[in-house]
Backbone as CSV, one residue per row, in Angstrom:
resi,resn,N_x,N_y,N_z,CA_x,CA_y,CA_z,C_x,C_y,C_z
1,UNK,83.175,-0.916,155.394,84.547,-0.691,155.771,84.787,-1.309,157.143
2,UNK,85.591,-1.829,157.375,86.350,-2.703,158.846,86.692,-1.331,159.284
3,UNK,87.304,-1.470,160.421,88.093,-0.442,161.194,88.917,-1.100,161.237
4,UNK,89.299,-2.273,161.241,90.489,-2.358,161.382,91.354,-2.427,159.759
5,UNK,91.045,-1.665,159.095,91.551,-1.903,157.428,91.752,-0.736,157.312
6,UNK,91.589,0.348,157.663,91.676,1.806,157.348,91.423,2.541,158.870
7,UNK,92.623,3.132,158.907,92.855,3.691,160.030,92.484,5.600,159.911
8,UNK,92.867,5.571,158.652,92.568,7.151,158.683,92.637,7.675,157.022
9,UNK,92.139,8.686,156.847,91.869,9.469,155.148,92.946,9.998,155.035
10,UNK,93.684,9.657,153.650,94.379,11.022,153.304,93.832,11.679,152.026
11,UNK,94.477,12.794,151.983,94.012,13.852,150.946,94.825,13.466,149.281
12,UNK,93.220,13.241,148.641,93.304,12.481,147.212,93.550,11.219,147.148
13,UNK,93.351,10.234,148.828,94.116,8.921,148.220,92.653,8.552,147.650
14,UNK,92.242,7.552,146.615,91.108,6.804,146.521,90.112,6.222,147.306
15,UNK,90.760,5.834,148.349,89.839,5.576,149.700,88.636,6.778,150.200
16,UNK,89.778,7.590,150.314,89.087,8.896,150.801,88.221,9.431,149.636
17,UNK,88.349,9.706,148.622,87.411,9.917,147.590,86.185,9.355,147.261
18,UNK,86.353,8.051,147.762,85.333,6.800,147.417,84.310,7.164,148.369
19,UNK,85.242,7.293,149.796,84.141,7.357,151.035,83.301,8.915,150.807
20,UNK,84.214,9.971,150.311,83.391,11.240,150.372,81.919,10.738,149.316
21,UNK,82.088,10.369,147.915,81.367,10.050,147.455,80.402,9.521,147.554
22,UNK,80.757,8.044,148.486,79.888,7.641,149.114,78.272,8.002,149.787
23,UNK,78.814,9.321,150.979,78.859,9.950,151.837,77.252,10.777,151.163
24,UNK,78.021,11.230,150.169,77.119,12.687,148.949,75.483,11.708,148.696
25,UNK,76.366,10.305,147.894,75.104,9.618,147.378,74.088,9.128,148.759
26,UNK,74.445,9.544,149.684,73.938,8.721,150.634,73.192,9.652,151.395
27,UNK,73.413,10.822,151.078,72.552,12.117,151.889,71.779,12.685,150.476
28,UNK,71.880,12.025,149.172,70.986,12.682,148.083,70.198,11.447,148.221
29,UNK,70.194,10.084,148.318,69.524,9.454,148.160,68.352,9.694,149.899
30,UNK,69.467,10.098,150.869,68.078,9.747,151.837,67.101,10.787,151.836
31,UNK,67.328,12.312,151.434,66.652,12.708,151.097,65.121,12.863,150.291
32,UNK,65.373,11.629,149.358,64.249,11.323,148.398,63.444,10.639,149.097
33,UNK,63.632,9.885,150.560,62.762,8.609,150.908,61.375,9.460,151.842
34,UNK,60.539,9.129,151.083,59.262,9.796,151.715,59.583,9.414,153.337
35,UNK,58.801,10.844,154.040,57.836,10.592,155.580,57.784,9.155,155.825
36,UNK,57.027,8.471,155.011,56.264,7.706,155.710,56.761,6.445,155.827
37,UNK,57.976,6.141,154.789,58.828,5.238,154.944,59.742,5.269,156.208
38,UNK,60.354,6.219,156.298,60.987,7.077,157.345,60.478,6.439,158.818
39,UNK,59.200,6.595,158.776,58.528,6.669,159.946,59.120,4.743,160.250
40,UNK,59.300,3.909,159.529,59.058,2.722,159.560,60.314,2.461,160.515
41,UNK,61.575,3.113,160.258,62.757,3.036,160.582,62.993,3.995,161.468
42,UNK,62.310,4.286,163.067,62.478,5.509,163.422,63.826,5.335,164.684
43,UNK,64.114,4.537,164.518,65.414,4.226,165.267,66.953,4.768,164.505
44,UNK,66.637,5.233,163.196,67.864,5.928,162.275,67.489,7.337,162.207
45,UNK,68.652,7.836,162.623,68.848,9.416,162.922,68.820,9.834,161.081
46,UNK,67.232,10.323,160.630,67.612,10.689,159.609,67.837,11.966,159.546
47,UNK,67.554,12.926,160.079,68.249,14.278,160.185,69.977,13.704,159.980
48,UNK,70.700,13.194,160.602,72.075,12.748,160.347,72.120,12.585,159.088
49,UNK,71.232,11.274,158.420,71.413,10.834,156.949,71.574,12.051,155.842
50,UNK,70.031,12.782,156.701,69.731,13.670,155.561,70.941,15.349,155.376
51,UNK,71.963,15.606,156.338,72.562,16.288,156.375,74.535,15.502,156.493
52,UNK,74.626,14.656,156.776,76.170,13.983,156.596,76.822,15.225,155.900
53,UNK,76.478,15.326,154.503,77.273,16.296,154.067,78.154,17.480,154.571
54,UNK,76.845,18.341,154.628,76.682,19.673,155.108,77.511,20.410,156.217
55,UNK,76.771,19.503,156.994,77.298,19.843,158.752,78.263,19.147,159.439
56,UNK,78.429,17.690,158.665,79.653,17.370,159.581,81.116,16.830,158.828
57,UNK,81.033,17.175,157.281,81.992,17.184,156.247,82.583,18.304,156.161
58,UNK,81.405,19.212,155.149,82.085,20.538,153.932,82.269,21.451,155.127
59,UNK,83.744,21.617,155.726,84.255,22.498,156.745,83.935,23.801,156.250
60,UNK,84.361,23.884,154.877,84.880,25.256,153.972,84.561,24.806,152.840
61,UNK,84.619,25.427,152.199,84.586,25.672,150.597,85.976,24.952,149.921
62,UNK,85.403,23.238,149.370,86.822,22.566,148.867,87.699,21.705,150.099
63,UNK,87.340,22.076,151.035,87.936,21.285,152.391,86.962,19.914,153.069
64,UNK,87.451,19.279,153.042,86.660,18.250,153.622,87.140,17.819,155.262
65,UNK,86.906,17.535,156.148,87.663,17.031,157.359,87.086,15.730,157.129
66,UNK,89.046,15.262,156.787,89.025,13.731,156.631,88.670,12.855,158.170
67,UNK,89.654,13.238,159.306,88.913,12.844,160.493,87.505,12.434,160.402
68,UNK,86.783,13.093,160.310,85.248,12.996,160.570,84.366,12.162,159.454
69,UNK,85.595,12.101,157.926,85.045,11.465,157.133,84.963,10.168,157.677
70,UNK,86.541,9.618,157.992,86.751,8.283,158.852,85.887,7.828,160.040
71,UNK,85.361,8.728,160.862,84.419,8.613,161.482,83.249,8.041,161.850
72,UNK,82.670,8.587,160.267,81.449,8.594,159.794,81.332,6.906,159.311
73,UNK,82.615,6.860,158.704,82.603,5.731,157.722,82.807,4.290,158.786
74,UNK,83.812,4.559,159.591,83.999,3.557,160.768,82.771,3.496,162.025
75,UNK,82.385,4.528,162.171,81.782,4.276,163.108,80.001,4.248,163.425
76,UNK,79.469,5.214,162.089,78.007,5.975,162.552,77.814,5.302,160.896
77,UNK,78.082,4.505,160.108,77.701,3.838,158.977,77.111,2.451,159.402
78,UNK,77.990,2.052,160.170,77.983,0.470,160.065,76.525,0.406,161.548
79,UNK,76.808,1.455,162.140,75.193,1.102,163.325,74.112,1.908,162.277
80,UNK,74.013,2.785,161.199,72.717,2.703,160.477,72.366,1.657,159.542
81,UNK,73.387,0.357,159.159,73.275,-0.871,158.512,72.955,-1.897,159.348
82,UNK,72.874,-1.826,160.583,72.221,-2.547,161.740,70.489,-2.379,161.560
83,UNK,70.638,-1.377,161.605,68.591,-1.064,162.049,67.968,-1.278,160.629
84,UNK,68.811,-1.009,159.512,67.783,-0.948,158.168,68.247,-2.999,157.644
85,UNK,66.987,-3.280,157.496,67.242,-4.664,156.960,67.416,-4.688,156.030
86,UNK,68.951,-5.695,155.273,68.911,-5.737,154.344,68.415,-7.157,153.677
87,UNK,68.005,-7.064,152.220,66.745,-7.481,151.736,67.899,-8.433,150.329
């Protein structure tokens, strides 16, 4: 995502759905990546990866804070696609 293409989430547009989704697959998948891979990349906050959801999304039960989705997506995505090489 640019920042300059999306300025902010709204509630049910597709954007915002895409990115929550995103978001889910991306804290179930980092979860699965062994220790020791982990260790290779120790410059990525995986406590962050491994919790996105949890702690800095699901406000409430059914509520998401779109703010923070945009956030996530503009700002703390694109520096963990810096450190991991892509292949």
């Amino acid at each position: 995502m640019y920042r300059n293409q999306i300025q902010e989430f709204f509630p049910g547009h597709p954007d915002s759905i895409f990115a929550e989704e995103m978001l889910k697959y991306i804290q179930m998948e980092s979860k699965k990546i062994p220790k020791s891979e982990k260790e290779k990349y120790k410059g990525l906050p995986w406590d962050k990866l491994d919790s996105l959801w949890e702690k800095d999304l699901a406000r409430a039960h059914d509520f998401i804070d779109l703010k923070m989705l945009y956030a996530i997506c503009a700002h703390q995505i694109p520096m963990f696609t810096k450190i991991i090489p892509m292949k």
